[in-house]
C-alpha positions as CSV (number, residue, x, y, z in Angstrom):
1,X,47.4,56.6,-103.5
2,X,45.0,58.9,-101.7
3,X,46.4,61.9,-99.6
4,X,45.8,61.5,-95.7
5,X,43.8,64.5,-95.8
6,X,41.2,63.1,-98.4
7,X,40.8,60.0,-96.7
8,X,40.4,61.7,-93.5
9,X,37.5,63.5,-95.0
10,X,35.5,60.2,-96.7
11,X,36.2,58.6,-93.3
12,X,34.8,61.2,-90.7
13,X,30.9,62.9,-91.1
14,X,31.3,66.7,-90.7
15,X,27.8,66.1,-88.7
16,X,29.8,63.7,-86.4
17,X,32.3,65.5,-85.6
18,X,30.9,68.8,-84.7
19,X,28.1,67.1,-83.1
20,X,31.3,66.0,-80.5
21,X,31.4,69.6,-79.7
22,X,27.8,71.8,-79.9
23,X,24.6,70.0,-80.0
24,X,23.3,70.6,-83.4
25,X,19.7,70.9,-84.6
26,X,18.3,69.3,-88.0
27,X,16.9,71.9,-90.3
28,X,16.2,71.0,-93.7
29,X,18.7,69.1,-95.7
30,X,21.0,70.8,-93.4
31,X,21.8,71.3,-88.8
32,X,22.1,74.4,-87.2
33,X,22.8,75.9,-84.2
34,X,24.3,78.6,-82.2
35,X,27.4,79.6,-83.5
36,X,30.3,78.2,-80.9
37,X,32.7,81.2,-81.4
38,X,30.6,84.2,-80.8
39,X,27.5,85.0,-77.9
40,X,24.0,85.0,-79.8
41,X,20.6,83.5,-78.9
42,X,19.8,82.8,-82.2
43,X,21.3,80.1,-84.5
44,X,23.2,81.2,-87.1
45,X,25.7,78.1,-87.5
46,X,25.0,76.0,-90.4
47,X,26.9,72.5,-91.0
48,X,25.8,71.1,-94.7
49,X,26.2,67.2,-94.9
50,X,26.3,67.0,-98.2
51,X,29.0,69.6,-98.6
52,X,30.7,68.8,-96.0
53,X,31.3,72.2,-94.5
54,X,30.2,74.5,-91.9
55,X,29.3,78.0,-92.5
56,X,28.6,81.2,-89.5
57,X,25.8,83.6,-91.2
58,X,26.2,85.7,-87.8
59,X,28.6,88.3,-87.0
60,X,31.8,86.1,-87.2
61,X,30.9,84.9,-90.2
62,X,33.7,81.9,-90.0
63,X,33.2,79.0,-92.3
64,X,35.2,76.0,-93.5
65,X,36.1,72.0,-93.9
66,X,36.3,69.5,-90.6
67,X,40.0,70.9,-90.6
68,X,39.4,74.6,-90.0
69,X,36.5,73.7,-87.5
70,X,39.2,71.8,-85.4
71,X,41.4,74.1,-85.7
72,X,39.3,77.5,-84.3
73,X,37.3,75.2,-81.7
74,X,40.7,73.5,-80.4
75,X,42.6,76.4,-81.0
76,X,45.6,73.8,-82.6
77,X,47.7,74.4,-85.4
78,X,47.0,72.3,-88.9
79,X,49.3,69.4,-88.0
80,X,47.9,69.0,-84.7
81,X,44.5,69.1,-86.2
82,X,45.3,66.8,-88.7
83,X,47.0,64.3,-86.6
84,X,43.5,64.8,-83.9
85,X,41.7,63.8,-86.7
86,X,43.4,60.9,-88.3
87,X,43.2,59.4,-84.8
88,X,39.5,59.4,-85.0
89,X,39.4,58.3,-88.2
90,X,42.2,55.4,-87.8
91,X,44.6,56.9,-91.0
92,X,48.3,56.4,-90.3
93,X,50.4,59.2,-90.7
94,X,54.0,58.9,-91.6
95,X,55.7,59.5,-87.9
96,X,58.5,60.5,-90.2
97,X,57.0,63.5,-91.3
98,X,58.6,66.2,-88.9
99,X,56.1,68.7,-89.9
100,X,53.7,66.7,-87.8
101,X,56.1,67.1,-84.6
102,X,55.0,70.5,-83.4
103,X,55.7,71.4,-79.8
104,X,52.0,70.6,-79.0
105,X,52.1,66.7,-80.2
106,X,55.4,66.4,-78.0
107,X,53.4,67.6,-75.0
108,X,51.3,65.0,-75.7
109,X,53.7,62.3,-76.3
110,X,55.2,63.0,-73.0
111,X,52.3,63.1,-70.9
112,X,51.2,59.6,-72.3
113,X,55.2,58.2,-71.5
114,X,54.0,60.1,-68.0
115,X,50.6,58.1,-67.8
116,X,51.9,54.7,-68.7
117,X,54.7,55.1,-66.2
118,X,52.4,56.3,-63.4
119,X,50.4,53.1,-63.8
120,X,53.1,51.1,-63.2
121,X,54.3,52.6,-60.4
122,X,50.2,52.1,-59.1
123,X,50.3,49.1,-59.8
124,X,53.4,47.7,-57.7
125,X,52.7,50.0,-55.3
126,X,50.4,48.3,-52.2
127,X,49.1,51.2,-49.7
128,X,48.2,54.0,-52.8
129,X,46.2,50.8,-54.5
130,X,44.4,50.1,-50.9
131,X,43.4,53.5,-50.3
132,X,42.0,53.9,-53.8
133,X,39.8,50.4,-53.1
134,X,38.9,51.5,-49.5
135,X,37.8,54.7,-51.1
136,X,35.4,52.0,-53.5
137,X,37.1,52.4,-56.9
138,X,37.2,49.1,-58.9
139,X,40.5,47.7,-60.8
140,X,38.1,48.5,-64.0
141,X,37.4,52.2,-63.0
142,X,41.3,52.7,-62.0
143,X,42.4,51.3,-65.4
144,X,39.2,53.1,-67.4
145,X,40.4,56.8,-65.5
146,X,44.3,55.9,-66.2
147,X,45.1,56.4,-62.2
148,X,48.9,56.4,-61.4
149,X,51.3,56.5,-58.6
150,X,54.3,58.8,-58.3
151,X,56.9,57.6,-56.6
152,X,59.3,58.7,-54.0
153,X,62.3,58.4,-56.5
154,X,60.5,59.9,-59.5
155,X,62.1,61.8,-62.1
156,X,59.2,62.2,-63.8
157,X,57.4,65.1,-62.7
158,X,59.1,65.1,-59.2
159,X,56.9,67.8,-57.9
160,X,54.1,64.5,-58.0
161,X,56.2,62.3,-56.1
162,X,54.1,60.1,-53.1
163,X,50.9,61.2,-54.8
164,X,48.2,59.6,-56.5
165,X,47.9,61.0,-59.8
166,X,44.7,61.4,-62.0
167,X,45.4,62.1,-65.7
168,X,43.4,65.3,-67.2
169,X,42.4,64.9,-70.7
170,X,41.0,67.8,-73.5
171,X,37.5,66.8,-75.0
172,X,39.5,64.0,-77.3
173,X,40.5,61.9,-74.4
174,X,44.6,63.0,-74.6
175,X,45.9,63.6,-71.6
176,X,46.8,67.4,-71.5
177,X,47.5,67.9,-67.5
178,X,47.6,66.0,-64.0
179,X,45.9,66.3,-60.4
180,X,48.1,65.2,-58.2
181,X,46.5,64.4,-54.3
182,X,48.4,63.1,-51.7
183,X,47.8,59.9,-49.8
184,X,45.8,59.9,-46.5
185,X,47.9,56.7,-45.4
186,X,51.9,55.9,-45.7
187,X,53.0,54.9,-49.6
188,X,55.3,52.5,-50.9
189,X,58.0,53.5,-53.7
190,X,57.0,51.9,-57.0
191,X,57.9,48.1,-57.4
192,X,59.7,48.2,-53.5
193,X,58.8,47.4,-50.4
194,X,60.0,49.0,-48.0
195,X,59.2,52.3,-45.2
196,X,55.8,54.0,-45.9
197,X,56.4,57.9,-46.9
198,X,54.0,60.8,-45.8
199,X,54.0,64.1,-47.0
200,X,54.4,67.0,-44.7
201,X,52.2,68.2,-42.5
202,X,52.3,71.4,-44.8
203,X,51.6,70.0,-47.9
204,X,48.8,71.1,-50.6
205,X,46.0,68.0,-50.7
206,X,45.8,68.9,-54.8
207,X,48.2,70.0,-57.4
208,X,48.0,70.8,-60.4
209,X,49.8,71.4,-64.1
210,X,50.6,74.8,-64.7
211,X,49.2,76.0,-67.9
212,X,51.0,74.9,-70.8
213,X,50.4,74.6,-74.4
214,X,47.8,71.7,-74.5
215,X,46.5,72.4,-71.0
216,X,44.4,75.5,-69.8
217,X,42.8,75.2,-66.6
218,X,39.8,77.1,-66.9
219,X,39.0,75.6,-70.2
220,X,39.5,72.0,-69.1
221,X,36.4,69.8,-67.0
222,X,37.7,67.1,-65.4
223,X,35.8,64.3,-67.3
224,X,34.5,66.1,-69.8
225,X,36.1,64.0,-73.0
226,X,33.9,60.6,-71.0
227,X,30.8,62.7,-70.4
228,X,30.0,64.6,-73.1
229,X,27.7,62.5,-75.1
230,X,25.8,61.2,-71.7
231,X,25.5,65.2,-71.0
232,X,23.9,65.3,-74.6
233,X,21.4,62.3,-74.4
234,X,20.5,63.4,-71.1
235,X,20.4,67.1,-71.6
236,X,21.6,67.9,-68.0
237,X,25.4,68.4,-66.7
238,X,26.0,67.4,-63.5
239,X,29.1,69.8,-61.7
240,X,30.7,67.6,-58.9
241,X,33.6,69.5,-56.8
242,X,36.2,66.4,-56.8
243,X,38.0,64.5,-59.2
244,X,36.7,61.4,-57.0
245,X,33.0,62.4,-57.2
246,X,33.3,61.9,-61.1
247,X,35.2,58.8,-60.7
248,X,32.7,57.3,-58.4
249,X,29.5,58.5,-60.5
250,X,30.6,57.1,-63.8
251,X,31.5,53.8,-61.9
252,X,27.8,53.9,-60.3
253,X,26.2,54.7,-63.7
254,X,26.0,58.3,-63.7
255,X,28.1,59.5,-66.4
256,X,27.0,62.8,-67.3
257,X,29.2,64.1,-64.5
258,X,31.9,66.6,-64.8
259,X,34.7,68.3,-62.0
260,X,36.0,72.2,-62.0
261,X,39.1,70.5,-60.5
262,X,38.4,72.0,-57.5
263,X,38.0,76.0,-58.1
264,X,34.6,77.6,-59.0
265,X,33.6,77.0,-62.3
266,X,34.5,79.9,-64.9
267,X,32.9,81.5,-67.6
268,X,34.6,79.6,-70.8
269,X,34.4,76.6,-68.9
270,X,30.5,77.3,-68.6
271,X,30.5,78.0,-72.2
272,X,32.2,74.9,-72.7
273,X,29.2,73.0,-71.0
274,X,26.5,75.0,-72.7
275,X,27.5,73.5,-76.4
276,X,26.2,70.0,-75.0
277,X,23.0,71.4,-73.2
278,X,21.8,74.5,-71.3
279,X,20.8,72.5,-68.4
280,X,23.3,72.7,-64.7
281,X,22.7,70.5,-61.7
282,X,25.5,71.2,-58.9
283,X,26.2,68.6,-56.8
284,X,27.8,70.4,-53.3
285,X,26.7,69.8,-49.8
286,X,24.5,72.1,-47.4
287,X,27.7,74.1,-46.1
288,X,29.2,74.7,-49.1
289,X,26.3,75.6,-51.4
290,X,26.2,78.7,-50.1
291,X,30.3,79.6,-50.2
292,X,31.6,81.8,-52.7
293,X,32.9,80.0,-55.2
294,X,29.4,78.4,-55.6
295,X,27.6,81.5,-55.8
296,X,30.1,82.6,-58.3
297,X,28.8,79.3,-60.3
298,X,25.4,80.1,-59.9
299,X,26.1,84.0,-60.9
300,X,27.4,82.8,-63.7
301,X,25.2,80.3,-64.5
302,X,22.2,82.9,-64.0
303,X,23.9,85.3,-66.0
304,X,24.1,83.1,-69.1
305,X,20.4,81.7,-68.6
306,X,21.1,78.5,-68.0
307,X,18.6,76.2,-66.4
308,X,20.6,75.6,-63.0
309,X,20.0,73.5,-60.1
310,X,21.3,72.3,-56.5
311,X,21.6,68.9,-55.8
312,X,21.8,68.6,-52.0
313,X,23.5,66.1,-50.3
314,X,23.4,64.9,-46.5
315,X,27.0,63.2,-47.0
316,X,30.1,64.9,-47.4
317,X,30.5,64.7,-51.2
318,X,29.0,62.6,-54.0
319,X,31.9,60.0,-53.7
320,X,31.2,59.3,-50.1
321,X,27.6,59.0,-50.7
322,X,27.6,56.9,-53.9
323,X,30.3,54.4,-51.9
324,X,27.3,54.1,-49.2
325,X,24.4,53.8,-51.2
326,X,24.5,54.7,-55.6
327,X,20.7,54.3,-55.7
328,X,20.9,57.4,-53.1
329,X,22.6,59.5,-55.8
330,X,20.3,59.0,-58.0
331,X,17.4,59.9,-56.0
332,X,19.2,62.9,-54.8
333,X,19.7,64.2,-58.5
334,X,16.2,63.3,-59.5
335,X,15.4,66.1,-56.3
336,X,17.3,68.4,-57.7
337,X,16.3,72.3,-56.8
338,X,15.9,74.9,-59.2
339,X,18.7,77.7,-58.3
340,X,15.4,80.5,-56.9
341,X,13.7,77.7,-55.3
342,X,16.6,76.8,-53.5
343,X,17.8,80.3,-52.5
344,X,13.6,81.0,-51.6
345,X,13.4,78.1,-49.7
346,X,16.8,78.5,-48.1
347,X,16.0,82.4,-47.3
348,X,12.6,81.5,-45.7
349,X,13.7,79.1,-43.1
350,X,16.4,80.8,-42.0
351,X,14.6,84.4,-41.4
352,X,10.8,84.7,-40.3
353,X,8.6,86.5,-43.2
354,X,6.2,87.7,-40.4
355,X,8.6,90.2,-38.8
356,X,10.0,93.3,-40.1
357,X,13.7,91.8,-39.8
358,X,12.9,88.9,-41.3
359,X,11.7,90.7,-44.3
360,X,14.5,92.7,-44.7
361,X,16.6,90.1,-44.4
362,X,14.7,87.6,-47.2
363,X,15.2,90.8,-49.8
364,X,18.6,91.3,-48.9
365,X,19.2,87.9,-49.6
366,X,17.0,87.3,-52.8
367,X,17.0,90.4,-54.6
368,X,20.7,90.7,-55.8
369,X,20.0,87.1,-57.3
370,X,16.8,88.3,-59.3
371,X,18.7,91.7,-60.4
372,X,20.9,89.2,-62.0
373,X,18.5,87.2,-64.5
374,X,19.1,88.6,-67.6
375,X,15.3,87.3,-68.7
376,X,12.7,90.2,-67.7
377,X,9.2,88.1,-67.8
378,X,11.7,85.9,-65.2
379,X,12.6,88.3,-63.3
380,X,9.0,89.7,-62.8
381,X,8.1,86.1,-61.9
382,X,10.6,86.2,-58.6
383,X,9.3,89.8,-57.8
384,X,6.0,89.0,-57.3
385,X,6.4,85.7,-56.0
386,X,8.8,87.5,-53.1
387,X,6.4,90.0,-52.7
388,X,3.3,87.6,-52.0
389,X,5.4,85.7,-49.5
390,X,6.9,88.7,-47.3
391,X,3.8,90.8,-48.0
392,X,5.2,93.6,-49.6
393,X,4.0,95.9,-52.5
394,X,5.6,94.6,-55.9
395,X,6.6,98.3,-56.4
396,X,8.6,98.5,-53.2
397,X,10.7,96.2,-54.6
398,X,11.3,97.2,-58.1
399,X,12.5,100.3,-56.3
400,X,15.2,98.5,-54.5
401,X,16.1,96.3,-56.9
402,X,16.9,99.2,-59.1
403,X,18.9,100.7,-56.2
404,X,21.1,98.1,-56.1
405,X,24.4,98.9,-58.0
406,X,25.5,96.3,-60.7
407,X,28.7,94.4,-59.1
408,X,29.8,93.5,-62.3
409,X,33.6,94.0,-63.2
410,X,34.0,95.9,-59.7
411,X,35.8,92.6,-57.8
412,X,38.2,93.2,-60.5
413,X,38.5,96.5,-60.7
414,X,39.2,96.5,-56.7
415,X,41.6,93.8,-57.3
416,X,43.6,95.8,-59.5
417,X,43.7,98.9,-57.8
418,X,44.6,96.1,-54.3
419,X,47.9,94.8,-56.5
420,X,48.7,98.9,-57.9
421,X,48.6,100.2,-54.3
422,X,50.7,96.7,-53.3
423,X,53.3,97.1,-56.0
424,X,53.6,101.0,-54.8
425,X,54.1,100.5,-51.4
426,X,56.4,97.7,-51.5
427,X,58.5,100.1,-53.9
428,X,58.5,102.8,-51.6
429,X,59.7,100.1,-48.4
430,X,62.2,98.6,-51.0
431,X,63.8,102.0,-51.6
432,X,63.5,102.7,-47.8
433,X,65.3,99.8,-46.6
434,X,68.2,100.4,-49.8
435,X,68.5,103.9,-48.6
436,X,68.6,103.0,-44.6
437,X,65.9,105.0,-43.9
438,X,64.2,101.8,-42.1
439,X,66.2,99.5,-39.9
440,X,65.6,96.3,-38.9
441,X,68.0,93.2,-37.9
442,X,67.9,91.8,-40.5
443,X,67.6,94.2,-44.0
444,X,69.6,91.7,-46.6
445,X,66.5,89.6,-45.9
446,X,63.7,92.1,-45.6
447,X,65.2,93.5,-49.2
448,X,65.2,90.0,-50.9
449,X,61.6,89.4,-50.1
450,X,60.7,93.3,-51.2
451,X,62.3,92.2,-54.4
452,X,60.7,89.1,-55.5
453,X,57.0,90.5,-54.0
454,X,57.7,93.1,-56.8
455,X,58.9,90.5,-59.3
456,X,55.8,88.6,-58.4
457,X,53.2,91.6,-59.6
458,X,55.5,92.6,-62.7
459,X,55.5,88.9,-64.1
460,X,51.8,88.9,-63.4
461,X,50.9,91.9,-65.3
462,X,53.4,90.3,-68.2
463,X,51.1,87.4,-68.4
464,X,48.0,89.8,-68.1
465,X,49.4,91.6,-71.3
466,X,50.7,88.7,-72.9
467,X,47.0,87.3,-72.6
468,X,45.5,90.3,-74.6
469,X,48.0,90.4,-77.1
470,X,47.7,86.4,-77.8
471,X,44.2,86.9,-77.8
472,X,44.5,89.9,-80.6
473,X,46.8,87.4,-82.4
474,X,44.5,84.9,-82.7
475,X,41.7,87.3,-84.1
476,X,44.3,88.5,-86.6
477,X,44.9,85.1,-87.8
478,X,48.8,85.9,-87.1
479,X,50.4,82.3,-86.8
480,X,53.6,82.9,-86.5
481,X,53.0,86.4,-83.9
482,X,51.0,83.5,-82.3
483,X,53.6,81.2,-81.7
484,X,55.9,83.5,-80.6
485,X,53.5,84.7,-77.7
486,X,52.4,81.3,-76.4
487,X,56.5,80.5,-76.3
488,X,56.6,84.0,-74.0
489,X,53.2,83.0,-72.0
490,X,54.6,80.0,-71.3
491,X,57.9,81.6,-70.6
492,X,56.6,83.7,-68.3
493,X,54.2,81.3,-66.5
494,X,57.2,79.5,-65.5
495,X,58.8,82.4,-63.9
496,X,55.9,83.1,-62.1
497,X,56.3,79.4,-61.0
498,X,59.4,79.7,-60.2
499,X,59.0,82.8,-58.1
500,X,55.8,81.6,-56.2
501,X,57.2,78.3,-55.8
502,X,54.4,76.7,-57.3
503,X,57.0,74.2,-59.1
């Protein structure tokens, strides 16, 4: 009888499979393209059909079967990899087996008993299934996305409870996390009627899984695992603020659409998009496009020389305008604004080019965003083209642009020395109020909250360190210092839970 490992392998294409991940090029007998775990501009990744194996000629020089490829670009453990992949290829495993039952698969297992239960819940519950309908979903969409319910009496993840819950899958479609948002209307405990329940006034709209050991936050897209072939066939990723906006644009026909879950978009996650295509269309409205956590997106994105765009919109956000009007979403992607247009465009109507001020403002605005293209003939492009329009020498501005000091690392870098002075004086206030030397009504109290500010920063710099050294672990090849260190991460992530009363 043939080993589950074998049949695995006649079942699944290498091509396939990696093709799920990076976009690969055909070259020859053989595809190529840029190698997934290391930064280079030219290809060096080769996958050979006929052998069936993958090889790096770049600096990581990594190589291997489908197994070994699942296993650096997941970052799993050979059991998990090999149950990942029987799935896709339909080969049983024996249950049995306990070597198969890491902590990971139990994660999983979990969240699915979670995800099953939730949709029951949505199901018999009358006002969460009403709002989701007034907000246009379908019965198809809600049972395609998995939607759930928690209820008030939930034991199930009770920090959930009188939410509507949206399950978060990795790039295979398992559910690794939740989103949990709270219902603008009353909601009705699962399967009884009864008094509607509203959350207090205080409430966070969105929460979230902590990190665990099958979900990461900022290496997870919401929607990714249903977009990711659309994003390829297209060649464009659209990046939608809202859980709902990708909902809503894969029900309208739009499905190369992805969510950051509500924070700026990060640098893995970016990486993450540029294995499908190098092309970045983000979908935010007028007020926001301009916020911080956008231009940390488009940084980014400018950074890594990606072919980025603004989609704007007149509505609220893509759900709201796709429930009005789908055909409108379309036509507002199709208008699209390169990233300099956008910023030229924007800079130019709000200050007049004619008048000194004006001029001066323009620059200040545009010129940090062209020191930032890594591309030199670009760069030179936006010079000239800013000169021309505020009638100023080209050289004038090469001058200032090479003035301007490189903020890179340095919000960091004030951030830490922000949380070293922070840790130092609250030591000093701590051992002030112990001593006496301050007195206030109430010093038990002051002293408790002294003491877990200071926990606070200590557990954070754990996890900090804990980061490194897993990250060190993983380059060593180390499985079982591995394993020990994800235990403490996680260990650790839930104190810092605990203490920030994030649980």
């Amino acid at each position: 009888m043939i080993d589950p490992i074998n049949e695995i392998k006649q079942r699944l294409d290498i091509v396939d499979v990696i093709s799920g991940y990076i976009k690969l090029t055909k070259a020859g007998a053989n595809y190529k393209a840029p190698c997934p775990f290391h930064s280079e501009k030219t290809p060096s990744f080769i996958v050979s059909p006929s052998k069936q194996i993958w090889h790096c000629f770049g600096s990581c020089s990594e190589g291997g079967d489908i197994f070994k490829f699942m296993m650096k670009i997941e970052g799993l453990e050979f059991p998990d990899a090999l149950r990942l992949l029987a799935d896709k290829a339909g080969v049983a495993l024996k249950k049995q087996d306990p070597k198969l039952r890491t902590e990971r698969a139990k994660l999983y297992e979990f969240h699915e008993r979670a995800v099953d239960y939730f949709g029951r819940c949505l199901a018999a519950a009358k006002e969460p299934l009403k709002y989701l309908k007034q907000r246009g979903l379908t019965k198809k969409t809600i049972k395609e996305f998995r939607l759930g319910y928690a209820p008030e009496k939930t034991k199930a993840l009770p920090q959930f409870k009188n939410r509507i819950i949206f399950p978060i899958c990795d790039l295979n479609g398992h559910v690794a996390g939740f989103t949990a948002r709270v219902l603008d209307v009353g909601a009705t405990p699962c399967g009884r009627p009864g008094q509607a329940h509203r959350p207090a006034p205080t409430a966070p709209k969105y929460i979230n899984s902590p990190d665990s050991l099958i979900y990461k936050k900022s290496l997870i897209l919401f929607g990714l695992d249903k977009a990711k072939e659309a994003i390829r066939k297209k060649n464009l990723c659209i990046l939608v603020e809202g859980n709902m906006d990708v909902i809503m644009s894969h029900q309208a026909g739009v499905k190369n659409v992805v969510a950051s879950s509500g924070s700026a978009l990060g640098l893995d996650q970016l990486k993450i998009i540029k294995r499908y295509t190098n092309n970045l269309a983000l979908a935010f409205d007028s007020d926001s496009a301009g916020g911080k956590a956008t231009k940390r997106t488009i940084d980014l994105a400018i950074e890594q020389e990606m072919n980025a765009k603004i989609i704007i919109l007149k509505d609220k956000d893509p759900a709201d305008l796709i429930k009005r009007n789908k055909l409108a979403w379309q036509k507002a992607i199709k208008k699209a604004k390169p990233i300099m247009k956008y910023y030229f465009d924007d800079a130019f109507l709000k200050f007049n080019p004619e008048k000194v001020e004006g001029k001066k403002e323009i620059a200040k605005i545009l010129l940090p965003l062209v020191k930032r293209i890594p591309n030199k003939i670009e760069q030179v492009h936006w010079i000239q083209k800013l000169a021309n329009k505020i009638k100023v020498d080209e050289k004038i501005l090469f001058e200032q642009i090479s003035n301007l000091k490189s903020q890179i690392s340095k919000p960091q870098l004030k951030t830490q020395n922000l949380a070293k002075s922070r840790f130092d004086r609250l030591r000093e206030r701590l051992i002030a109020l112990q001593n006496g030397e301050i007195l206030i009504d109430d010093s038990k109290k002051e002293i408790a909250i002294c003491q877990k500010e200071i926990k606070i920063i200590q557990l954070k710099d754990e996890l900090k360190d804990l980061s490194e050294k897993i990250k060190q672990a993983e380059a060593d090849k180390n499985t079982k210092l591995l394993k020990k260190l994800l235990q403490n991460f996680n260990y650790a992530t839930q104190k810092s839970n605990n203490h920030t009363g994030k649980n």
